[in-house]
FIROVEX-940569 format. One record per residue (C-alpha): residue in three letters; x, y, z. Coordinates in steps of 0.2 Angstrom, whole numbers, plus 5000, padded with zeros to 4 digits. Example, Ala and Ser with C-alpha at 12.3 -4.5 7.8 and 13.67 -1.06 7.14 Angstrom:
<pts>
+------+------+------+------+
! type !   px !   py !   pz !
+------+------+------+------+
!  ALA ! 5062 ! 4978 ! 5039 !
!  SER ! 5068 ! 4995 ! 5036 !
+------+------+------+------+
</pts>
This chain:
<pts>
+------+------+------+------+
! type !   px !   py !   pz !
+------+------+------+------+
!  UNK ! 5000 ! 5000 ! 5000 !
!  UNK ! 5007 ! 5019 ! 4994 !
!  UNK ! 5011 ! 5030 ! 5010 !
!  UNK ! 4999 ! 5041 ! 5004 !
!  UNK ! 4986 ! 5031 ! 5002 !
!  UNK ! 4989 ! 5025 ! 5021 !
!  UNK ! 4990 ! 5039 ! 5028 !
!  UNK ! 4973 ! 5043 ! 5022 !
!  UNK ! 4966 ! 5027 ! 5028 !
!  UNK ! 4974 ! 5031 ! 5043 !
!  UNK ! 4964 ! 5050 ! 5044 !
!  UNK ! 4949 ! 5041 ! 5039 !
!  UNK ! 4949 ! 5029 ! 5055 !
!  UNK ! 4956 ! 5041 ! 5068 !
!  UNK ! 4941 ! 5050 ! 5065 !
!  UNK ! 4929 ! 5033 ! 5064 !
!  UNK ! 4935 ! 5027 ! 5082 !
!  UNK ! 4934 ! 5044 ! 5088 !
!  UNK ! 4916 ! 5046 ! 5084 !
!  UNK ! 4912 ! 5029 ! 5087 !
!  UNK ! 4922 ! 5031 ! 5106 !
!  UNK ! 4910 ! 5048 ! 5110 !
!  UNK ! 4894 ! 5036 ! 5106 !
!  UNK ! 4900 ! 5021 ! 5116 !
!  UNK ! 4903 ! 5036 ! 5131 !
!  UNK ! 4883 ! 5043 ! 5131 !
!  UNK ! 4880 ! 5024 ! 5133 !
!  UNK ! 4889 ! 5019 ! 5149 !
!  UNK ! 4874 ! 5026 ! 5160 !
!  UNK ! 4861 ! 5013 ! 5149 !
!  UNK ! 4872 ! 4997 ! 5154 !
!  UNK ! 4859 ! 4986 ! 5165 !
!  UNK ! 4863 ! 4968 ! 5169 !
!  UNK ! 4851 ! 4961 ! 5157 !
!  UNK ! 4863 ! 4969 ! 5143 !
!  UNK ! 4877 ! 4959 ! 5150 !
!  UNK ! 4882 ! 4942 ! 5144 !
!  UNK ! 4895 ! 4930 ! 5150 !
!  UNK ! 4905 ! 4923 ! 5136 !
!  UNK ! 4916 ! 4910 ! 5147 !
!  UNK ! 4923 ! 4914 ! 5165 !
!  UNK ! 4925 ! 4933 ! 5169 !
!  UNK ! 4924 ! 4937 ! 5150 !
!  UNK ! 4909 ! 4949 ! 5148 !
!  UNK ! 4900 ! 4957 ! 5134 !
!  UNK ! 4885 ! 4971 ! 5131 !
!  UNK ! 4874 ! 4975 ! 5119 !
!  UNK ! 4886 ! 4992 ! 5117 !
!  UNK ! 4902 ! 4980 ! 5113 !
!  UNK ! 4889 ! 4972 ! 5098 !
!  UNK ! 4885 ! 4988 ! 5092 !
!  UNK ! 4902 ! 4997 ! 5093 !
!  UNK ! 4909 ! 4982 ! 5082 !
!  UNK ! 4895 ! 4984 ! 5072 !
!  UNK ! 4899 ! 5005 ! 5065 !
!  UNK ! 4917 ! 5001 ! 5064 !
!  UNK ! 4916 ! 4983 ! 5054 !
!  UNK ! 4903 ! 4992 ! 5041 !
!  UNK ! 4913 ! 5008 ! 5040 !
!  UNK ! 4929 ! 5000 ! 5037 !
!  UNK ! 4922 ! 4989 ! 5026 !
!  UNK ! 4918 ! 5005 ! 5014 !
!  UNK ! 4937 ! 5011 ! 5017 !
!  UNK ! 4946 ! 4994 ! 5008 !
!  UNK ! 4933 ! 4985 ! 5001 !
!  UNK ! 4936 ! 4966 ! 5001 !
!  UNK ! 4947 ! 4967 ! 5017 !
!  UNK ! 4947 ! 4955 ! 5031 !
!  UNK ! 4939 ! 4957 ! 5048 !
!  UNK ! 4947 ! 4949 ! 5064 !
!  UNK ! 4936 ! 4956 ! 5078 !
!  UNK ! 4931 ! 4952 ! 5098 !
!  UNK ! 4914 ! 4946 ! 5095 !
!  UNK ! 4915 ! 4934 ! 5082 !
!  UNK ! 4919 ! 4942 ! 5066 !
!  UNK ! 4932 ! 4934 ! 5060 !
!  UNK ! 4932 ! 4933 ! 5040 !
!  UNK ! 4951 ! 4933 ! 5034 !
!  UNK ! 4947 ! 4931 ! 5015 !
!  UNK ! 4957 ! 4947 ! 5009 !
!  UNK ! 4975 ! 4952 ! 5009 !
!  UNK ! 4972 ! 4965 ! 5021 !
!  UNK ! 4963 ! 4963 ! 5037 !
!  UNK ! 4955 ! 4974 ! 5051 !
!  UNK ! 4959 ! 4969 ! 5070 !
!  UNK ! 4946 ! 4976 ! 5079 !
!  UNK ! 4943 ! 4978 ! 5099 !
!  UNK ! 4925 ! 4988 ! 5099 !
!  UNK ! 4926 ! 4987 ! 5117 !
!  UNK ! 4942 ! 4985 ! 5127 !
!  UNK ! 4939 ! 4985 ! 5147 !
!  UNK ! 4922 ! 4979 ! 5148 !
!  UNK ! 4923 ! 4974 ! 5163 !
!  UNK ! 4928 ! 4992 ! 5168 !
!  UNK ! 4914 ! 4999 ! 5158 !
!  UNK ! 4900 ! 4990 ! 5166 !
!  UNK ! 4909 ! 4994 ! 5184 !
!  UNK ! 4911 ! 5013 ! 5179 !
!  UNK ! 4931 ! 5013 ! 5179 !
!  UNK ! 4936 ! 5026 ! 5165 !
!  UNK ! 4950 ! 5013 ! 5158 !
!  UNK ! 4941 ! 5011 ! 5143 !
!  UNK ! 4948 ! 5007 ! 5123 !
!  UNK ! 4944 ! 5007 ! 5107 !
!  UNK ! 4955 ! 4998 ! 5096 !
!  UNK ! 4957 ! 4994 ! 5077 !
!  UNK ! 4974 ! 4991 ! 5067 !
!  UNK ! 4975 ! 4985 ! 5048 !
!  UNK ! 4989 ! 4970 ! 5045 !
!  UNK ! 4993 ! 4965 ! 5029 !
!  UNK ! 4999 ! 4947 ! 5031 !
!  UNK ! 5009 ! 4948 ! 5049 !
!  UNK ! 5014 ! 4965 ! 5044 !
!  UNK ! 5008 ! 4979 ! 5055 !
!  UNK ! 5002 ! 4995 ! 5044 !
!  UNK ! 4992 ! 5007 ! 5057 !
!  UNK ! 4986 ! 5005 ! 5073 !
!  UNK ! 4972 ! 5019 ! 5082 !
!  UNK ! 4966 ! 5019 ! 5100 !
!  UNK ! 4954 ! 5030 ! 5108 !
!  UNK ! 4955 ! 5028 ! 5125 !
!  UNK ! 4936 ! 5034 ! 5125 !
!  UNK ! 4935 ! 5042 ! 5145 !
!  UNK ! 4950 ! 5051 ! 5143 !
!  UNK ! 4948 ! 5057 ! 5125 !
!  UNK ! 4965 ! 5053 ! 5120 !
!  UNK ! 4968 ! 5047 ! 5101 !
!  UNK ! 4982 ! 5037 ! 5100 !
!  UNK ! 4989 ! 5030 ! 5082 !
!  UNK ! 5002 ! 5027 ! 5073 !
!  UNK ! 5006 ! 5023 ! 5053 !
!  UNK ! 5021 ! 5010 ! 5046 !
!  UNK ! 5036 ! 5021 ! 5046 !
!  UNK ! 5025 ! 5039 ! 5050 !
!  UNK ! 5029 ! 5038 ! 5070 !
!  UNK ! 5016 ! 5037 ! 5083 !
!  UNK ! 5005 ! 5052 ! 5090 !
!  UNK ! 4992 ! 5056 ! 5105 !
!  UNK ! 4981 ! 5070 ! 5099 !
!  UNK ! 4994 ! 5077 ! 5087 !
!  UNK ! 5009 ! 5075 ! 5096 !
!  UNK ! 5023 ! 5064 ! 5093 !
!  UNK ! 5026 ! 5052 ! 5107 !
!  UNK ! 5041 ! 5041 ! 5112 !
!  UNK ! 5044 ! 5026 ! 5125 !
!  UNK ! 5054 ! 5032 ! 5139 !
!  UNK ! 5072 ! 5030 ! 5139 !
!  UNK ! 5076 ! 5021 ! 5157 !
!  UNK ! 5088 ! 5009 ! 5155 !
!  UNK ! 5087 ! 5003 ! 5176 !
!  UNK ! 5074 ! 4992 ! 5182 !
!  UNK ! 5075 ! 5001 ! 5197 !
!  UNK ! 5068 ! 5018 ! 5193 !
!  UNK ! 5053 ! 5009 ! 5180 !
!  UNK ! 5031 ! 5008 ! 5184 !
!  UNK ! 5028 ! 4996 ! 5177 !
!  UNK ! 5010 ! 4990 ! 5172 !
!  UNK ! 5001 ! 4970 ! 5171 !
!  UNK ! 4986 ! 4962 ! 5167 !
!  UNK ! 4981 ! 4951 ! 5180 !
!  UNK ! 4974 ! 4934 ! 5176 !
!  UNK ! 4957 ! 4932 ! 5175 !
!  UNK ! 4950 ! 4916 ! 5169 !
!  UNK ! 4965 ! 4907 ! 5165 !
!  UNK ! 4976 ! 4902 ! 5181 !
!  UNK ! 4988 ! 4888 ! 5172 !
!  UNK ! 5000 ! 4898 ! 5173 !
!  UNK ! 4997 ! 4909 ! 5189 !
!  UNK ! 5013 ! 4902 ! 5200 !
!  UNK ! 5025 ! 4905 ! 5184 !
!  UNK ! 5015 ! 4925 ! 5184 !
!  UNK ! 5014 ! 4926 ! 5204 !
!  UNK ! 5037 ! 4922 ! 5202 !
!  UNK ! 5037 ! 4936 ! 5192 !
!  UNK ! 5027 ! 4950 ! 5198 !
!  UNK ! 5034 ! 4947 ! 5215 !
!  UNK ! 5051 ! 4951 ! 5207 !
!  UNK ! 5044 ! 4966 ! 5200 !
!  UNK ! 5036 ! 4973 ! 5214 !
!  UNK ! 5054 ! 4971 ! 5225 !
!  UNK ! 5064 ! 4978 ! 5210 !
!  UNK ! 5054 ! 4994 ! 5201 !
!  UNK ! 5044 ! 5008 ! 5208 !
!  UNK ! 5029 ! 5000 ! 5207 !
!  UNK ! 5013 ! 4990 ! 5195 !
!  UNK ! 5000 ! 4996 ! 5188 !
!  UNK ! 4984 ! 4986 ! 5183 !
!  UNK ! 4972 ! 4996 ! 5174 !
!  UNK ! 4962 ! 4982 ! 5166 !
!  UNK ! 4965 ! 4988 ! 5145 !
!  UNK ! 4977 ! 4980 ! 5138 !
!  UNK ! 4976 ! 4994 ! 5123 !
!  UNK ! 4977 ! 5008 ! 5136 !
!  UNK ! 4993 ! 5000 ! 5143 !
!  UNK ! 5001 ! 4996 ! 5126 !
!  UNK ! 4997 ! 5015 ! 5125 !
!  UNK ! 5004 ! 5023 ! 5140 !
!  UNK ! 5019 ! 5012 ! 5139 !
!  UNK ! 5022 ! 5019 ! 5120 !
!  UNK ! 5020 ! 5037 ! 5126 !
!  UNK ! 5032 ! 5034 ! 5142 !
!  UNK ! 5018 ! 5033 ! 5156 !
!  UNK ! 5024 ! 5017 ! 5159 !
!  UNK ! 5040 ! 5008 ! 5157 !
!  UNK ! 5034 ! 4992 ! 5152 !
!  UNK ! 5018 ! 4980 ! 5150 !
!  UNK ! 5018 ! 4961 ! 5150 !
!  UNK ! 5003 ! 4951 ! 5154 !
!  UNK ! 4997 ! 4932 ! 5147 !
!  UNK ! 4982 ! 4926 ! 5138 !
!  UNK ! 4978 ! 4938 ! 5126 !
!  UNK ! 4972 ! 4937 ! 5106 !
!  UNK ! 4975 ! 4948 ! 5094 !
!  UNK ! 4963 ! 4961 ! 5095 !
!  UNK ! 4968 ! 4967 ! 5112 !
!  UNK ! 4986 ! 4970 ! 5107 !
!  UNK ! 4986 ! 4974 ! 5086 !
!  UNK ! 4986 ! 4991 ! 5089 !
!  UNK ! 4995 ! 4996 ! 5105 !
!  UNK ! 5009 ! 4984 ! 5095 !
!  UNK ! 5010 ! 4996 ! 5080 !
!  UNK ! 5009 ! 5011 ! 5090 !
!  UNK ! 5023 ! 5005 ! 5102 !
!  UNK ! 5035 ! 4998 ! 5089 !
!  UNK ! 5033 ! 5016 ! 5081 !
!  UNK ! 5036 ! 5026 ! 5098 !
!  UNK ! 5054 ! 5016 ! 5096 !
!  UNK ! 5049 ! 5001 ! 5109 !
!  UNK ! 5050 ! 4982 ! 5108 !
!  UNK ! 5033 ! 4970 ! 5108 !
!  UNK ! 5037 ! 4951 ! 5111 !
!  UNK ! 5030 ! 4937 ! 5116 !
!  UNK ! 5037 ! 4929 ! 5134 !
!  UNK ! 5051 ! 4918 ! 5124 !
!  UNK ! 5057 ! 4933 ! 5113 !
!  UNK ! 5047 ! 4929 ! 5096 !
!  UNK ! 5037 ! 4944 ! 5088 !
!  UNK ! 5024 ! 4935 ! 5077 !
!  UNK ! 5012 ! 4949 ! 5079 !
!  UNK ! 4994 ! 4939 ! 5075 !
!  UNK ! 5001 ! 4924 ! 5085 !
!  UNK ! 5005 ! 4930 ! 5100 !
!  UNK ! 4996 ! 4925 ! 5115 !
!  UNK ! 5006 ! 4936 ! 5127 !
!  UNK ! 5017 ! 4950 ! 5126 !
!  UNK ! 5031 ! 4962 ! 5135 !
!  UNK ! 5032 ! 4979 ! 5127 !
!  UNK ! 5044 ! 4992 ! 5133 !
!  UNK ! 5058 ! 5000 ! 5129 !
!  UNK ! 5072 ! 4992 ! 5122 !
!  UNK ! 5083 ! 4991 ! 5135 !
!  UNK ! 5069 ! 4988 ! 5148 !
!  UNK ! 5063 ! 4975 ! 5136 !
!  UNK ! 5079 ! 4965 ! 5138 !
!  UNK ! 5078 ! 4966 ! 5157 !
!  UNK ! 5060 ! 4961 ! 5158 !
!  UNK ! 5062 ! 4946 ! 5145 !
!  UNK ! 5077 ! 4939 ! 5154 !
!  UNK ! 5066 ! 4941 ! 5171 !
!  UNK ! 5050 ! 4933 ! 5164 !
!  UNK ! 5059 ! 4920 ! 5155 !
!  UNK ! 5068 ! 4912 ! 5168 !
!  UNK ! 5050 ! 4912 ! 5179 !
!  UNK ! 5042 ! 4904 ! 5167 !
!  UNK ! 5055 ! 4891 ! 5163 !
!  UNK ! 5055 ! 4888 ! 5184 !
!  UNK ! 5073 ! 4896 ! 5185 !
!  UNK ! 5077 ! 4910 ! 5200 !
!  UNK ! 5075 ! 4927 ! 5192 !
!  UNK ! 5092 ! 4937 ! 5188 !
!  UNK ! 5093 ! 4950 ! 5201 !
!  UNK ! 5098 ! 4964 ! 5190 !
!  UNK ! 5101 ! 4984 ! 5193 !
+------+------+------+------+
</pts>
């Protein structure tokens, strides 16, 4: 795709997540329980999650005709060269409880390939996006990961486990680390909001487990063109097969791989500065 042609693709979806973000906002107050459905164990959806996916997927389908879609609530048709990761609804759980960590997130990948990424952190009215090669910007501003290089003067941020505890004592070895080591964790409860504040140097870095696609798509573009790293917990950077990430900055990355690593693989974790 021409740089021109994406950066206006990228113009035209800045401005369809915004306005799709301000609706999803005059809805919070009409969330009732009979809205609210369970898809498995601590993984809820509204009728506002439907809907949200719903004005982006038909909109973006207008923008590159023929495309693919790979969204949360189960449409996932990957017939064209290009695909739509889309997130209608990131922090659902947040939403239906009133917590103002709330995302919206869509990113086009052409084969594994990252071209753009947007996130509208919908509360907050922050617009983050980036383009392949164009940087990465919050409300018109260039931003950049932070440039620690010592664990010890990082804030860090996690997801917590939530329905998948297989790995919990491997996670619970790690985050203790973490908590004796760095200024402190954060858990917000978005992954796209954290992949967010990690590329604009809020946080230092972001790891959590169990995630698909749509969660971190975008956040991934945004970060790798702030000048930071996305992995998964071995190293590998497959973008559409990871199922857990650490993002930072590079040097932090290094730190926080050789941390999770050994926790997961049942070694001590490296004391390091």
């Amino acid at each position: 795709m021409k740089n021109e042609l994406l950066l206006s693709l990228l113009e035209e979806v800045k401005t369809l997540v915004r306005h799709t973000g301000i609706w999803v906002h005059s809805r919070q107050s009409s969330v009732q329980a009979h809205h609210i459905d369970t898809k498995f164990l601590n993984n809820l959806v509204t009728d506002i999650d439907r809907e949200s996916e719903r004005r982006l997927t038909d909109t973006l389908l207008v923008l590159l005709p023929g495309c693919g879609i790979m969204g949360e609530e189960g449409i996932n048709n990957k017939q064209g060269h290009y695909t739509w990761i889309i997130d209608p609804l990131d922090g659902t759980t947040n939403f239906i409880h009133g917590i103002p960590q709330v995302a919206i997130s869509v990113a086009l990948a052409h084969g594994d390939e990252l071209l753009l990424g947007v996130v509208y952190e919908i509360f907050q009215d922050e617009l983050f996006y980036a383009a392949h090669n164009a940087g990465a910007f919050k409300n018109g501003r260039q931003i950049r990961v932070s440039d620690r290089t010592h664990l010890s003067t990082t804030l860090l941020s996690t997801g917590l486990p939530f329905y998948d505890f297989s790995h919990l004592r491997q996670y619970t070895r790690a985050l203790h680390h973490f908590m004796r080591h760095t200024r402190g964790l954060r858990r917000c409860g978005s992954a796209a909001t954290d992949l967010c504040y990690v590329a604009c140097g809020r946080y230092d870095g972001f790891f959590e487990q169990t995630l698909q696609p749509w969660d971190m798509a975008a956040g991934i573009c945004i970060i790798r063109e702030a000048g930071g790293l996305c992995t998964d917990f071995n190293g590998e950077n497959n973008t559409l097969s990871l199922k857990e990430i650490i993002a930072a900055n590079p040097a932090i990355h290094h730190l926080m791989h050789t941390i999770i690593s050994s926790c997961y693989n049942d070694e001590s974790p490296l004391e390091t500065p």
